[in-house]
Backbone as a ProteinNet text record, in pm:
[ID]
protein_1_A
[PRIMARY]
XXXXXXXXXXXXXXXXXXXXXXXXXXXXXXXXXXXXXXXXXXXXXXXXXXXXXXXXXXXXXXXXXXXXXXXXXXXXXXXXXXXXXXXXXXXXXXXXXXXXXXXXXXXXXXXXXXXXXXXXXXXXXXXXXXXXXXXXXXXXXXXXXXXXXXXXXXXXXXXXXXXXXXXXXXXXXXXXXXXXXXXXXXXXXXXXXXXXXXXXXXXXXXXXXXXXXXXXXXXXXXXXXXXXXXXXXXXXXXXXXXXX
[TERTIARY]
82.5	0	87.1	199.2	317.8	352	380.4	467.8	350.2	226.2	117.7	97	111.9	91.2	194.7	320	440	457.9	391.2	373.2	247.4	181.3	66.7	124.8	135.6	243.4	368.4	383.9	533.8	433	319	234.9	205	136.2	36.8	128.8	277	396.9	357.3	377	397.5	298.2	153.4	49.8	-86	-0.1	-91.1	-63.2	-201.6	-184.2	-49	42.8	128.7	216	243.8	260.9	405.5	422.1	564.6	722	747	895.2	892.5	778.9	807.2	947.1	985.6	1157.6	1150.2	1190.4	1217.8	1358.5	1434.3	1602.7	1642.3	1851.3	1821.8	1993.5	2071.6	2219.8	2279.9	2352.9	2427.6	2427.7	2396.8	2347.2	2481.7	2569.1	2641	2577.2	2567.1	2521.9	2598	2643.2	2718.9	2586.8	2573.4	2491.3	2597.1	2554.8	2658.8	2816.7	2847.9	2986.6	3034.5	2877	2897.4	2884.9	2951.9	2924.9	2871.6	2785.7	2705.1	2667.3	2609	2558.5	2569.2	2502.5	2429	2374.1	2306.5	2236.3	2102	2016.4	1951.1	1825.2	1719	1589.1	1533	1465.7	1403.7	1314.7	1231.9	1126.5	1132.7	1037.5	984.3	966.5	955.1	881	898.8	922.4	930.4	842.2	769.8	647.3	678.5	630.9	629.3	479.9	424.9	272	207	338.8	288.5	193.7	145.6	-6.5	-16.6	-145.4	-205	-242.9	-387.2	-403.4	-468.7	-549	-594.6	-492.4	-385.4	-265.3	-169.2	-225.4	-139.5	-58.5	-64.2	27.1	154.8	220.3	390	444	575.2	636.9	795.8	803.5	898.7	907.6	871	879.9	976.9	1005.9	1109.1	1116.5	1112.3	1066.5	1225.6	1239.4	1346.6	1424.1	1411.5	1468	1642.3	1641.9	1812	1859.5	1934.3	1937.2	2111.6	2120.7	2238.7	2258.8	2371.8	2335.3	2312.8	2220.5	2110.4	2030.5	1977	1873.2	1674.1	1643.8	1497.6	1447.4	1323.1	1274.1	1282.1	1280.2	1285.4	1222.2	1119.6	1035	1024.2	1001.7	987.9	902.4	830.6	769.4	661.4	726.5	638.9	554	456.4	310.7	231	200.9	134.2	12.2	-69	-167.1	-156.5	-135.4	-92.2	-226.1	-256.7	-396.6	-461.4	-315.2	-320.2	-311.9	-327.7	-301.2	-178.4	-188.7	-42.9	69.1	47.3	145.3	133.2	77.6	83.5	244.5	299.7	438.6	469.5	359.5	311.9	257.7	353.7	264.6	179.7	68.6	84.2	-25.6	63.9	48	12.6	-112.2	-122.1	-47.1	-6.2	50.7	-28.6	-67.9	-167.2	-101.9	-31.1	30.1	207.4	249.1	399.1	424.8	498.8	477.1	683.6	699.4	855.5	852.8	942	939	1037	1096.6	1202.8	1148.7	1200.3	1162.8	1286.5	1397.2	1493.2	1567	1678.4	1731.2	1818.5	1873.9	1954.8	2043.1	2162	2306.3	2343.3	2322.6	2382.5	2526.5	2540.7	2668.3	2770.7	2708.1	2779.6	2795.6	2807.1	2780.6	2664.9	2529.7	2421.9	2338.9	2359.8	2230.8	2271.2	2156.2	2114.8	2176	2225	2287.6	2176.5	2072.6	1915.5	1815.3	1707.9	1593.2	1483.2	1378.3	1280.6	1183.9	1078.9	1005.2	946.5	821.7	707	637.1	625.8	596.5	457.4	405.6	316.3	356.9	353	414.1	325.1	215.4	101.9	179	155.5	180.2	127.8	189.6	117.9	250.9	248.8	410.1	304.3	449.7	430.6	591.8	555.8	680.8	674.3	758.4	741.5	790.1	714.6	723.8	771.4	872.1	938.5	900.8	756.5	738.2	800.9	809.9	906	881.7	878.5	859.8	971.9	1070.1	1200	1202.8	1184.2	1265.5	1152.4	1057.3	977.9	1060.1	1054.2	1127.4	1024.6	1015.4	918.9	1042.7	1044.9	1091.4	1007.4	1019.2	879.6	934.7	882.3	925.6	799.8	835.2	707.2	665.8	560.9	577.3	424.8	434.2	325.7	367	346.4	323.1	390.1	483.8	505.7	424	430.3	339.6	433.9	500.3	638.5	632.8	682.4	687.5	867.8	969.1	1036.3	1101.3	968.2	936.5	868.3	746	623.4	657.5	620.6	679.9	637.4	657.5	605.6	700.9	695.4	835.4	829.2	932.3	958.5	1062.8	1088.2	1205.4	1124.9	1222.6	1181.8	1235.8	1213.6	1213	1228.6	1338.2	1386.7	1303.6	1223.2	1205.1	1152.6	1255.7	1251.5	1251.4	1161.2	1165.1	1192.5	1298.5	1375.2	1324.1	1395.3	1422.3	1520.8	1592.8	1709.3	1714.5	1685.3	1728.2	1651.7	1576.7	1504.4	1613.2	1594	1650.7	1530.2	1533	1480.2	1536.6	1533.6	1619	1542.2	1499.8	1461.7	1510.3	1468	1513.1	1382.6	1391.2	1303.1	1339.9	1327.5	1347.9	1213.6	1208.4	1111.4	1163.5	1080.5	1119.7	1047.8	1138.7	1044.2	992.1	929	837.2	955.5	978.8	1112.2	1231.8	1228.6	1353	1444.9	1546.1	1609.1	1557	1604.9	1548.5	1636.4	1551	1534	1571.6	1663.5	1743.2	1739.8	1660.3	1687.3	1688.7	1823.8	1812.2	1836	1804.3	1806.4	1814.8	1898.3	1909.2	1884.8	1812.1	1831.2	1817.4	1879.2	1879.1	1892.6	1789.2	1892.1	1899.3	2027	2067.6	2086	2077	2115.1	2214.1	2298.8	2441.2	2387.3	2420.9	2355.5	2445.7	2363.4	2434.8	2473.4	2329.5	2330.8	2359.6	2325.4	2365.1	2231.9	2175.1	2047.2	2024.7	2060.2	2032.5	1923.2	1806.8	1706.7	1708.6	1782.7	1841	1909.3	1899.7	1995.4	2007.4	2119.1	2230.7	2111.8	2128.5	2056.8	2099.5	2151.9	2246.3	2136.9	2168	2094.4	2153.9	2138.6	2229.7	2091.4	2134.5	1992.2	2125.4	2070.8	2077.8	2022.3	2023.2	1954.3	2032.4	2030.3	2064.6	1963	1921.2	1832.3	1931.2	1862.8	1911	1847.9	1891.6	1869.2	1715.4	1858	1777.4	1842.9	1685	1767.4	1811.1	1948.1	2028.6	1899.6	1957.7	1919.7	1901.5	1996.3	2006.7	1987.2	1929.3	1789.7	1906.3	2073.2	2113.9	2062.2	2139.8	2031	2166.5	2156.3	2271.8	2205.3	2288.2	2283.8	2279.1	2193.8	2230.6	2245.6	2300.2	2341.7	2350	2262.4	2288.6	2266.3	2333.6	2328.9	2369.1	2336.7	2316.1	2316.2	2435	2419.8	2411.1	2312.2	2312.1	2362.1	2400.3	2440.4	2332.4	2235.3	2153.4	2151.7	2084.8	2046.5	1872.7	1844.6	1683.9	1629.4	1503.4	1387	1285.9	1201.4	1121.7	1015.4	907.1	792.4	694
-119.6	0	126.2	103.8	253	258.5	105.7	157	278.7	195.7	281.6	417.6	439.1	544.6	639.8	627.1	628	708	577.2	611.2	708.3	735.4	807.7	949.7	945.9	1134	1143.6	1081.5	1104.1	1136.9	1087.7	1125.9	1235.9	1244.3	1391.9	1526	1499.3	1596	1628.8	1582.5	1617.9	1628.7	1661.5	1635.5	1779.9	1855.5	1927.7	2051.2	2117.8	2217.3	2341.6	2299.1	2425.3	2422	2476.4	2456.2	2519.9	2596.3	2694.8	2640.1	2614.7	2554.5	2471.7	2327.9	2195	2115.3	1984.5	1979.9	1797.8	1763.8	1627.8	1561.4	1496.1	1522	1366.2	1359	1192.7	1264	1232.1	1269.9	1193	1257.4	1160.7	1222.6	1119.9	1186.5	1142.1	1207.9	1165.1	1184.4	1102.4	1132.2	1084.3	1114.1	1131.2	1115.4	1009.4	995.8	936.9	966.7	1001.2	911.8	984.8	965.4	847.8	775.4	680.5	693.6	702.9	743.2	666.4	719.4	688.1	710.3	681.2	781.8	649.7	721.9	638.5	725.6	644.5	714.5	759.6	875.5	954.4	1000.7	950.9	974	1096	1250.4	1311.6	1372.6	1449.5	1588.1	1684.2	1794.2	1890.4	1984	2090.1	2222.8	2334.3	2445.6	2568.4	2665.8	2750.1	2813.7	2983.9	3099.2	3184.3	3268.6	3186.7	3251.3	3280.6	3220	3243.3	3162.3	3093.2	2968.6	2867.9	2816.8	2729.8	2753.9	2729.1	2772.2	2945.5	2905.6	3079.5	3195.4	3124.9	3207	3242.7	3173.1	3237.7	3149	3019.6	2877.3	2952.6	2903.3	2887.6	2793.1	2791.3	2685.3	2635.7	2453.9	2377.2	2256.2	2157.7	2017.9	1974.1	1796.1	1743.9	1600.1	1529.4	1355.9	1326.5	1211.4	1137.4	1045.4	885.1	770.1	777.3	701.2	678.6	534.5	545.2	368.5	367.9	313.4	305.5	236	343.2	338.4	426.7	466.4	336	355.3	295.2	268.5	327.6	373.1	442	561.9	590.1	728	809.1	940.6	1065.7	1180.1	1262.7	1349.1	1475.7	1573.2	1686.3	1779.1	1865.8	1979.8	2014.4	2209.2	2290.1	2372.3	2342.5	2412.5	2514.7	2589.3	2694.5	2795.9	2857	2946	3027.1	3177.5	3337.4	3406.3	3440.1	3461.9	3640.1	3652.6	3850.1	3814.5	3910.9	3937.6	3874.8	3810	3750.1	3874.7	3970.5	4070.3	4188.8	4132.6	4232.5	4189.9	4313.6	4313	4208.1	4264.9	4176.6	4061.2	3976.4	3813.5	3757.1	3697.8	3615.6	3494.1	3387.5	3253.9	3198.1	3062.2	2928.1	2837.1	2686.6	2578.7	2477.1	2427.1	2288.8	2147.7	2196.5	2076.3	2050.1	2073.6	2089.3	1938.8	1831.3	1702.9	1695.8	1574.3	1566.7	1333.1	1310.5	1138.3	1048.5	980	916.8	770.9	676.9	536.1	467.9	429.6	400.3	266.6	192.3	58.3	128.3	28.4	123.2	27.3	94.8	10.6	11.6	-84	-101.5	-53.5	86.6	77.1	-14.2	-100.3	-152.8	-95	85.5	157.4	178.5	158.2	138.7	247.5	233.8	328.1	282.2	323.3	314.8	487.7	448.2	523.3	621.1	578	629.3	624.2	726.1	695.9	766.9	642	626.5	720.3	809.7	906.8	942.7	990.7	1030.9	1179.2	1310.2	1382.6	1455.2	1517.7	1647.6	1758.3	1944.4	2040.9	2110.8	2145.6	2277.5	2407.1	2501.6	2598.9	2744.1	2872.4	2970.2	3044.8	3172.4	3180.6	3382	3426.9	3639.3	3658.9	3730.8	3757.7	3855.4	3916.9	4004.6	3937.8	3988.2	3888.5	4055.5	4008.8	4139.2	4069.2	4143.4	4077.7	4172.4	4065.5	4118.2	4052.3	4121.9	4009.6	3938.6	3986.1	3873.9	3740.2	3825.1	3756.1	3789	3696.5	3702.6	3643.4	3694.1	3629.8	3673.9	3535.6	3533.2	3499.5	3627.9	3589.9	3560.6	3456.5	3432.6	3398.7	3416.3	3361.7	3238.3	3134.4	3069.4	2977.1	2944	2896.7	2769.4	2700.4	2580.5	2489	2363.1	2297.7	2094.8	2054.5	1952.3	1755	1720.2	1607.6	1484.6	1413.4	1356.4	1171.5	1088.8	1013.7	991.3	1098.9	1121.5	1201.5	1251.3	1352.1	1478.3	1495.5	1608.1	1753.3	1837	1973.9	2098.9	2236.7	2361.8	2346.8	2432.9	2467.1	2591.9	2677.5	2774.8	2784	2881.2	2876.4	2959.3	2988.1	3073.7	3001.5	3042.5	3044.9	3153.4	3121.8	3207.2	3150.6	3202.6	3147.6	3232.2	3188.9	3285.7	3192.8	3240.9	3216.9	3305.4	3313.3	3416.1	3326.5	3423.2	3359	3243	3249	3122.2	3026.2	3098.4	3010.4	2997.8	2949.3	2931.2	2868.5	2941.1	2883.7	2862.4	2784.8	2743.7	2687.6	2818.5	2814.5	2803.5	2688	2664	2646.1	2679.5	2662.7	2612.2	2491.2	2468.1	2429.8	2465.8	2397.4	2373.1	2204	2157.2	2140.6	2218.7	2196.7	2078	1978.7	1804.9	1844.4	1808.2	1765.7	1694.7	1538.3	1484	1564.9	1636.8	1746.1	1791.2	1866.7	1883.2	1920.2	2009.7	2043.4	1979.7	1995.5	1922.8	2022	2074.7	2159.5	2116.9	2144.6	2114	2244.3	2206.2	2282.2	2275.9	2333.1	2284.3	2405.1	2348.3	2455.7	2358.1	2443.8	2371.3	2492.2	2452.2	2576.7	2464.9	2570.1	2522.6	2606.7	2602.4	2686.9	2675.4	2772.7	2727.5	2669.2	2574.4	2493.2	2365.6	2337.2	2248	2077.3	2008.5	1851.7	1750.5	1728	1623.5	1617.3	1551.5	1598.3	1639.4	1691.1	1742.3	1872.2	1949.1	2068.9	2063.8	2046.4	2087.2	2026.3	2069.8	2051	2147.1	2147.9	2249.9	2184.4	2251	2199.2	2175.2	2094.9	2105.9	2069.7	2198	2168.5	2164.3	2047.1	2024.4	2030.7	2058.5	2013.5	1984.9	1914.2	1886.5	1867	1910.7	1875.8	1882.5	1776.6	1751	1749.2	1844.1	1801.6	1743.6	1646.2	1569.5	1554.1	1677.2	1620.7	1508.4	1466.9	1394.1	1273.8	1222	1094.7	937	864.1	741.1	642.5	595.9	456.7	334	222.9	64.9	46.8	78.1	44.8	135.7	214.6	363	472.6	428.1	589.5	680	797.2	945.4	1018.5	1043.4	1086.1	1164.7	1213.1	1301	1265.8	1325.8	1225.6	1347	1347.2	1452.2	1362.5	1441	1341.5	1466.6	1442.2	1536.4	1437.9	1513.2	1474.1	1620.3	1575.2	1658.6	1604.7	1658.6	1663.1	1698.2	1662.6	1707.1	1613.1	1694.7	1648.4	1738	1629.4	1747.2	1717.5	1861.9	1890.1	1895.5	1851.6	1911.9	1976	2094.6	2151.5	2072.8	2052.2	1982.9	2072.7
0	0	0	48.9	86.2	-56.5	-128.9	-268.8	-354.3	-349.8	-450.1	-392.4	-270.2	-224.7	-318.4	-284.4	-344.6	-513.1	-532	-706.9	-722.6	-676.1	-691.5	-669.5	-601.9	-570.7	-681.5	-723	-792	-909.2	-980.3	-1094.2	-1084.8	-949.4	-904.8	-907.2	-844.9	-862.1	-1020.7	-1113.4	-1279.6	-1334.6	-1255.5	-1325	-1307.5	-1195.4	-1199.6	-1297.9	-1322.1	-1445.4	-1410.8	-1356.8	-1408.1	-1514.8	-1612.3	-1767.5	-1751.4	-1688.2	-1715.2	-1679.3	-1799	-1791.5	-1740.6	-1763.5	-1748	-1860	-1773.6	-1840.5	-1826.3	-1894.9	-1882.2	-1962.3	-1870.1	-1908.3	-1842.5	-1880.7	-1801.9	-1809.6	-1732	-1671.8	-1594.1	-1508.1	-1402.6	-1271.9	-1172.5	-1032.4	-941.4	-832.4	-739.2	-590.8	-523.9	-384.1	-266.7	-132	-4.9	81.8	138.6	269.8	401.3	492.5	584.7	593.9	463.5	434.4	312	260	228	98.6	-62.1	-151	-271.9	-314.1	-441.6	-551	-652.8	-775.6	-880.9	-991.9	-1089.7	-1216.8	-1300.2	-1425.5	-1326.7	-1441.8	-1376.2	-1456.8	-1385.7	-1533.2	-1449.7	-1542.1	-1426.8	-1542.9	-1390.1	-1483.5	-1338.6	-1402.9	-1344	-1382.4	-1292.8	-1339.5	-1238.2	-1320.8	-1230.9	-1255.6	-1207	-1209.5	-1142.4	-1166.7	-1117.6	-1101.3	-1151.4	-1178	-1279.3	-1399	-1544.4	-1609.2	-1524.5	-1586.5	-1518.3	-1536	-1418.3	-1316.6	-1242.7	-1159.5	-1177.2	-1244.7	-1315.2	-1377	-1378.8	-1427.1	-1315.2	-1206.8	-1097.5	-1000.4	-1061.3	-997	-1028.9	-893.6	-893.6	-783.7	-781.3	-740.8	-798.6	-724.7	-781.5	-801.2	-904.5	-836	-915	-861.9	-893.2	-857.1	-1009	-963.3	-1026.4	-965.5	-1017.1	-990.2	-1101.9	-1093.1	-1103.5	-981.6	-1012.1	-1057.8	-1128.9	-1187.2	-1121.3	-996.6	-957.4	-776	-737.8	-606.6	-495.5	-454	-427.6	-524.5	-580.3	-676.8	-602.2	-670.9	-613.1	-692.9	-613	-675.8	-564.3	-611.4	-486.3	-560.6	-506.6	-542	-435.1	-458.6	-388.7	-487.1	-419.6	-464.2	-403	-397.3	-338	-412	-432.4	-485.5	-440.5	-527.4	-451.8	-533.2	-492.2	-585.2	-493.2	-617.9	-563	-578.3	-403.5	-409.1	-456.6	-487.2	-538.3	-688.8	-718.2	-917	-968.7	-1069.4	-1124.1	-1155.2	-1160.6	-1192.5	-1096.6	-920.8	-852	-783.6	-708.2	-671.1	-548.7	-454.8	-345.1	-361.3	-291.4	-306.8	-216	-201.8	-56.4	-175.3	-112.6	-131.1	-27.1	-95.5	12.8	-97.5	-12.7	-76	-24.4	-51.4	-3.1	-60	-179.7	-243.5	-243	-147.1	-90.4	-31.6	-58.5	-56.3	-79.6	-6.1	-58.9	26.8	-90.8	-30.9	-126.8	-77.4	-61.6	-93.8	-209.3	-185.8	-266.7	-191.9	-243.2	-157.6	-245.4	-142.3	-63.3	53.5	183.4	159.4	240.6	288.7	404.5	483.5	629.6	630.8	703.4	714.7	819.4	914	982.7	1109.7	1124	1224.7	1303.3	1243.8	1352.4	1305.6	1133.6	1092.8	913.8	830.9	697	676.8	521.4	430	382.6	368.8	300.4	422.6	403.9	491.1	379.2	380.7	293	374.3	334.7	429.9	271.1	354.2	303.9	402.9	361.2	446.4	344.1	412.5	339.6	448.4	404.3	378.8	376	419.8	373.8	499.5	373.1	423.5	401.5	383.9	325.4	325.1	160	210.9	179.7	186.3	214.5	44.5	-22	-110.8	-159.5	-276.8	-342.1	-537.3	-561.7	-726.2	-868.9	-904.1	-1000.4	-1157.4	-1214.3	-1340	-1434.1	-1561.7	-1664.7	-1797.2	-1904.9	-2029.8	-2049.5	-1993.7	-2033.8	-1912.2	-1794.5	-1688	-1559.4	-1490.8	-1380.2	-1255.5	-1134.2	-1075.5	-892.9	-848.2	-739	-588.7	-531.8	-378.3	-285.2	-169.6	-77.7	42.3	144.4	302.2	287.6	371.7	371.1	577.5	564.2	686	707.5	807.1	803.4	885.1	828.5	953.3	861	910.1	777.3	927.2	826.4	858.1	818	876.2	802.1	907.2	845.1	846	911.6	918	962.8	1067.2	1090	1238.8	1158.2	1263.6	1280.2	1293.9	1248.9	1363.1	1233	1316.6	1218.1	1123.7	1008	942.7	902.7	885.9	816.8	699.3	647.3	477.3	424.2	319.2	173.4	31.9	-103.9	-207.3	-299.5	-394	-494.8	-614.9	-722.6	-881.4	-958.8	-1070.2	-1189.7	-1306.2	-1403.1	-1517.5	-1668.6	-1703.3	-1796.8	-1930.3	-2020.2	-2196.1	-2176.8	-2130.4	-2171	-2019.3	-1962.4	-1810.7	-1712.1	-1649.3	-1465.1	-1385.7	-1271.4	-1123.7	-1021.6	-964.8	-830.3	-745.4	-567.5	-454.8	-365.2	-295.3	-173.2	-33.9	69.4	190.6	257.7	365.5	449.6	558.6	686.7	778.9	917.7	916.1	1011.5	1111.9	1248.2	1385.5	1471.3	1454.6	1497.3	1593.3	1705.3	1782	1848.2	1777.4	1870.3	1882.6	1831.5	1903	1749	1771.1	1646.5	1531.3	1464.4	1312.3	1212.2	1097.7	970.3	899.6	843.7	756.8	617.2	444.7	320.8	236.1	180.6	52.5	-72.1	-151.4	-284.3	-396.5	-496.4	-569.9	-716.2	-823	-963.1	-1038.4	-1158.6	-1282.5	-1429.2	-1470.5	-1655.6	-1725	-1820.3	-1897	-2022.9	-2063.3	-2273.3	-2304.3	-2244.8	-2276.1	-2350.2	-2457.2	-2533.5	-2493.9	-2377.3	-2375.5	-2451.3	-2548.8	-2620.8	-2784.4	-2895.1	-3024.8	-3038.9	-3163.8	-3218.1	-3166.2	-3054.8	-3011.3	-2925.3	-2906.8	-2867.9	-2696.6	-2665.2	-2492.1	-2451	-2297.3	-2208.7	-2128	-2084.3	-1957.1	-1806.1	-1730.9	-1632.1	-1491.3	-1399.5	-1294.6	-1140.2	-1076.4	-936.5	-840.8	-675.1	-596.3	-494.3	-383.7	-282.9	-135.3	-39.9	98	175.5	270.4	392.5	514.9	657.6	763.8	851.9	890.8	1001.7	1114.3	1254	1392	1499.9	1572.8	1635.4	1585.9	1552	1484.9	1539.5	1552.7	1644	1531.9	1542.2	1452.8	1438.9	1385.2	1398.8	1556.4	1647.3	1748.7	1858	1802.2	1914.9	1980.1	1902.9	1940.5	1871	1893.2	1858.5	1786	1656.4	1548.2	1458.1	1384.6	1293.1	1165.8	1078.5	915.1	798.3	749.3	655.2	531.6	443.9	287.3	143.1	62.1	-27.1	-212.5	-283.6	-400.8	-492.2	-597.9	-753.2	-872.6	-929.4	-1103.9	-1157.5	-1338.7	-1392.8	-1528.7	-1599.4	-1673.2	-1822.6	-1951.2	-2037.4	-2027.5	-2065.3	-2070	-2170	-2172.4	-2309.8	-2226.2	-2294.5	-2222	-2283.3	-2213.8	-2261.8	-2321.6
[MASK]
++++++++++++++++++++++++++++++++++++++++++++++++++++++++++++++++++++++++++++++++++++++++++++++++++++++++++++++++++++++++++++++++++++++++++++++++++++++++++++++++++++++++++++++++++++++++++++++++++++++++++++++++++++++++++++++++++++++++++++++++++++

């Protein structure tokens, strides 16, 4: 029932109407979980949004699905969703997110030390964020504080962060920050950065460069064997894109 659950969100991530600078690309992923190193081939999509469509014209956001064919082998998805409840081209933002979702379903490696390399988690993220959005025919670009409450399968608690996104002629970036304050104690620190750019990867042309990075600090977290540690895990891309 967890896998379908699983797969059902990783669809729903790529499926709702936001149209703006959706991307679908396949590269090479490296990842460091607490200390232990990995990486593999790399199938992905997503989408970056500033308010330029969907959602009455006023969806924005970031999401981000993606198979790793390696090690560890799995899917991992994130994305924060949102509808801008002011004018798409007012300066002032204020956003709700109802669809802010992030989950992990990948194989683990015993390190031998008294904890897994990977932790599989499933959370939901509703929140409401405050910004200021600079529109432009070339280049839109949405700043936001955000704040809520995350629902996690890896510990409960409020969260706060912000978000950078822009969508230009040649390039989007999307810069997130979130951090959840568990309930069991310790915060949950992620960030993430992605961009693509007009650097042409593959032969035929009709691709761009597509650069990722992701981190996670999780405090006080209990091992295999109920000590209480720290897990730090991070992962970069290096992909080519098609816009869809």
């Amino acid at each position: 029932m967890k896998k379908q659950i699983y797969i059902i969100l990783s669809i729903a991530l790529l499926s709702l109407p936001l149209h703006a600078k959706e991307y679908g690309g396949s590269g090479f992923v490296v990842s460091n979980h607490n200390g232990l190193w990995g990486g593999g081939l790399n199938l992905e999509g997503g989408v970056t949004a500033t308010g330029t469509e969907g959602f009455g014209n006023n969806g924005y956001g970031h999401g981000h699905l993606d198979l790793t064919l390696g090690v560890p082998f799995g899917l991992n998805a994130s994305g924060n969703y949102g509808y801008q409840v002011t004018p798409k081209d007012s300066v002032l933002h204020f956003g709700v997110e109802p669809f802010n979702v992030d989950f992990k379903l990948t194989t683990t490696r015993n390190t031998g030390e008294g904890y897994e390399d990977t932790q599989n988690y499933l959370e939901w993220l509703p929140a409401g964020s405050v910004g200021v959005l600079i529109p432009g025919e070339d280049c839109r670009v949405l700043a936001l504080g955000r704040g809520g409450y995350a629902l996690s399968t890896r510990g409960s608690g409020p969260l706060v962060g912000g978000a950078l996104y822009a969508n230009c002629n040649d390039f989007d970036v999307a810069g997130e920050f979130t951090r959840v304050l568990k309930h069991e104690g310790g915060n949950r620190d992620t960030v993430t950065v992605d961009t693509t750019i007009p650097v042409v990867m593959f032969r035929g042309g009709n691709n761009k460069l597509g650069l990722r990075a992701e981190h996670i600090t999780d405090n006080n977290v209990k091992d295999l064997y109920g000590n209480v540690s720290n897990r730090n895990e991070t992962r970069a891309f290096i992909t080519g894109r098609v816009d869809w």
